[in-house]
Backbone as a ProteinNet text record, in pm:
[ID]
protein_1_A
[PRIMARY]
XXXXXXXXXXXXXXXXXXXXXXXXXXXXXXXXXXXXXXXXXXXXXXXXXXXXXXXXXXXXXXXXXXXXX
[TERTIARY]
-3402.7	-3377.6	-3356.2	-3446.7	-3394.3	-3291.5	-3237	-3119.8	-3109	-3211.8	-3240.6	-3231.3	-3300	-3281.7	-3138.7	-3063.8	-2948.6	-2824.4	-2872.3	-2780.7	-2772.4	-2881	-2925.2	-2926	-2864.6	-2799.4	-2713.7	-2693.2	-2597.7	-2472.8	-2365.2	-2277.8	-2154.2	-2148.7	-2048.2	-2097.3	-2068.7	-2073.7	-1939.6	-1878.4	-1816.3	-1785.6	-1755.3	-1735.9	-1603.2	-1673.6	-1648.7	-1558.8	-1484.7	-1463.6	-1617.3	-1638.6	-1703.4	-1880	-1864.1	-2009.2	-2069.3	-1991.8	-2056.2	-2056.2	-2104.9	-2096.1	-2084.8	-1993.3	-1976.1	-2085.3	-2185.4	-2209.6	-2181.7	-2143	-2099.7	-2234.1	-2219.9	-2395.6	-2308.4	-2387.6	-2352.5	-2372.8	-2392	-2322.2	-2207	-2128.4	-2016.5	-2059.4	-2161.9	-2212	-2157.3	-2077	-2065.5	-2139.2	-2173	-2257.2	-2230.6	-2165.1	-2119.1	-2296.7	-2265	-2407.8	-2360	-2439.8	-2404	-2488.3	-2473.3	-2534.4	-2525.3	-2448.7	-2429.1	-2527.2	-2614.6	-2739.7	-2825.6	-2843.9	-2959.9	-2857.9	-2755.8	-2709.2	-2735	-2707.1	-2744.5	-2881.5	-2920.1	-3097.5	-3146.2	-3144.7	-3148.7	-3059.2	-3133.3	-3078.1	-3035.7	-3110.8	-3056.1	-2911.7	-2900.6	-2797.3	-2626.1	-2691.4	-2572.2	-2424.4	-2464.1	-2311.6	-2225.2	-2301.1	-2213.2	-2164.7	-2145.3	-2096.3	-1965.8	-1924.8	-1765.5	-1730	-1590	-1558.9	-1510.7	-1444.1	-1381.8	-1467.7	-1617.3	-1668.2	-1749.3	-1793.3	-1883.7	-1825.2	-1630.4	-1538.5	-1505.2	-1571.2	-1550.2	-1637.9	-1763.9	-1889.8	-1812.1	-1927.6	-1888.6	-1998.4	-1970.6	-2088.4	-2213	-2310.6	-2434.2	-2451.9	-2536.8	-2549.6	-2615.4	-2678.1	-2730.5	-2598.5	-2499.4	-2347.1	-2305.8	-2324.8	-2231.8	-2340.6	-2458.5	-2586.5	-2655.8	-2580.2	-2605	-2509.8	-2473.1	-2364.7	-2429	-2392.1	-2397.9	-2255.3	-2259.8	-2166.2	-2227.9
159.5	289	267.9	354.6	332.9	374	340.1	435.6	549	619.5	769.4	816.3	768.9	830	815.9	644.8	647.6	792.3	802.7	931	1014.7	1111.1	1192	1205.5	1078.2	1069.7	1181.9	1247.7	1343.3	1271.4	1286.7	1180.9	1253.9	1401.8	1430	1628.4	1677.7	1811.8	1870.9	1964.9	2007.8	2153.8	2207.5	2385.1	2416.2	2547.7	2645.1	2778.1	2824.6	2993.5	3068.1	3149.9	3254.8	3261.3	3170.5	3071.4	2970.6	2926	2825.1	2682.1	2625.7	2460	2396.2	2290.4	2239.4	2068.3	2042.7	1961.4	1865.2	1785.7	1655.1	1489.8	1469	1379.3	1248	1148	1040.6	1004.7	1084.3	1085.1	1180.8	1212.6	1310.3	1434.3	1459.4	1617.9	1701.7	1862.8	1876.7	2056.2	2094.1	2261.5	2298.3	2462.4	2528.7	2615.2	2577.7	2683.5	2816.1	2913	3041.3	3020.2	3038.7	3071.3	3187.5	3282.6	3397.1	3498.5	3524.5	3569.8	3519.5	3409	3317.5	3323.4	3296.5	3332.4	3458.6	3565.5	3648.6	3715.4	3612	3672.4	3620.8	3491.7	3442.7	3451	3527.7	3504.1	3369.7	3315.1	3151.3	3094.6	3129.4	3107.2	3251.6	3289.5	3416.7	3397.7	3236.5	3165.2	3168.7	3136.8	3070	3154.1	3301.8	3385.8	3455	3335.4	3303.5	3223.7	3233	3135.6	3040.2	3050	2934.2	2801.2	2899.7	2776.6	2723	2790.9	2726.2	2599.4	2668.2	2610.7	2457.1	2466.3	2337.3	2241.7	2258.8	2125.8	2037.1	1966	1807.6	1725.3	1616.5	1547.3	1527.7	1495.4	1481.6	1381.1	1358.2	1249.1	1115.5	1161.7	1050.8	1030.2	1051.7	1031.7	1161.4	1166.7	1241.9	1333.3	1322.7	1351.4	1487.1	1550.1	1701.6	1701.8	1829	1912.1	1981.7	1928.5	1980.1	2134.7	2152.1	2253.4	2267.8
-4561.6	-4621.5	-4771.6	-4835.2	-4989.8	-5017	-5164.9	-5208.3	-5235.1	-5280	-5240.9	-5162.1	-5023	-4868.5	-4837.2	-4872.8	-4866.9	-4883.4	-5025.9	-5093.8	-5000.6	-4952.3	-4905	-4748	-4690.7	-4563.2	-4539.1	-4409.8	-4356.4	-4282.8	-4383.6	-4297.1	-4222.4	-4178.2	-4150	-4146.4	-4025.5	-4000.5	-3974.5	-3990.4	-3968.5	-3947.4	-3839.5	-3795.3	-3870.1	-3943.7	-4020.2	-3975.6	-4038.7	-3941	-4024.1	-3939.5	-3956.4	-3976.8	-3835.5	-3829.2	-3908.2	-3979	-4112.1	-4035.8	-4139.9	-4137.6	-4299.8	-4289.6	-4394.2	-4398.9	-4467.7	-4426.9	-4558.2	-4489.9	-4599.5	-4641.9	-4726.7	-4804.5	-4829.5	-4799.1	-4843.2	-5005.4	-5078.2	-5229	-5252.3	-5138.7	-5162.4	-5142.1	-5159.3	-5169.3	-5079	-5104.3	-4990.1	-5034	-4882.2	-4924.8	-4760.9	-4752.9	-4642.9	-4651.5	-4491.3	-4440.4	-4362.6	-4427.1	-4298	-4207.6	-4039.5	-3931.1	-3922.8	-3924.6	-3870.5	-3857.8	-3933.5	-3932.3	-3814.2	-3849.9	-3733.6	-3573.5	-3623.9	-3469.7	-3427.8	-3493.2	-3443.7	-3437	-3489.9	-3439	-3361.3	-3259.5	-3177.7	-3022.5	-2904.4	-2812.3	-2757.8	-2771.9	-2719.9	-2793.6	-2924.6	-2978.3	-2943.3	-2827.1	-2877.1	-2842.1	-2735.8	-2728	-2834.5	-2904.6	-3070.7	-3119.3	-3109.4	-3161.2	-3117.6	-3007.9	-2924.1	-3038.4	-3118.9	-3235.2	-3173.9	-3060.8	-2995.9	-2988.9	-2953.3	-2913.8	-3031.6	-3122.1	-3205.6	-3321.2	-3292.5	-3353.7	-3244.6	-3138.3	-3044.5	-3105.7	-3165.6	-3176.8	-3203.3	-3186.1	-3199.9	-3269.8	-3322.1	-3365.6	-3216.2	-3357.7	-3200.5	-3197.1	-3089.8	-3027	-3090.9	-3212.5	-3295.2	-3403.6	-3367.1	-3473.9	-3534.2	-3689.1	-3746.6	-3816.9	-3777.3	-3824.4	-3750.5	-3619	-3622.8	-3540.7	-3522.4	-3426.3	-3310.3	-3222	-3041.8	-3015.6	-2925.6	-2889.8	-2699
[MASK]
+++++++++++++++++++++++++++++++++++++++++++++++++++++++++++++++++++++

C-alpha cells in the first residue's frame, strides 16, 4: 500500500444520533455523513430508522473499515 492509499485508509466508523456516521482517516481526518435521506429512501434500509438500532453498529467484518448493524 502506498502512502497515499495509506492516508486515505478508513480507520474507524462510528454511529451518530440522527442517522449520521462519523468516519475517521488514517491522516486524522474526520467528516460526519448523513444517512437519513438514503435511509429513508430505501426500503431495505427502513430498520435503521429505529435509533436504537442504527446506534447499535458495530465495526464490520473486515475491522474498522465498514459498519454492520
Amino acid at each position: 500500500m502506498s502512502k497515499n492509499q495509506e492516508l486515505l485508509r478508513l480507520i474507524a466508523v462510528k454511529a451518530l444520533d440522527g442517522s449520521r456516521l462519523q468516519l475517521s482517516y488514517a491522516d486524522s481526518a474526520k467528516f460526519a455523513v448523513d444517512l437519513k435521506d438514503w435511509i429513508k429512501s430505501k426500503a431495505a434500509l427502513r430498520p435503521l430508522r429505529d435509533v436504537a438500532l442504527f446506534l447499535y453498529g458495530e465495526a464490520g467484518r473486515l475491522g474498522p473499515d465498514g459498519r454492520c448493524w
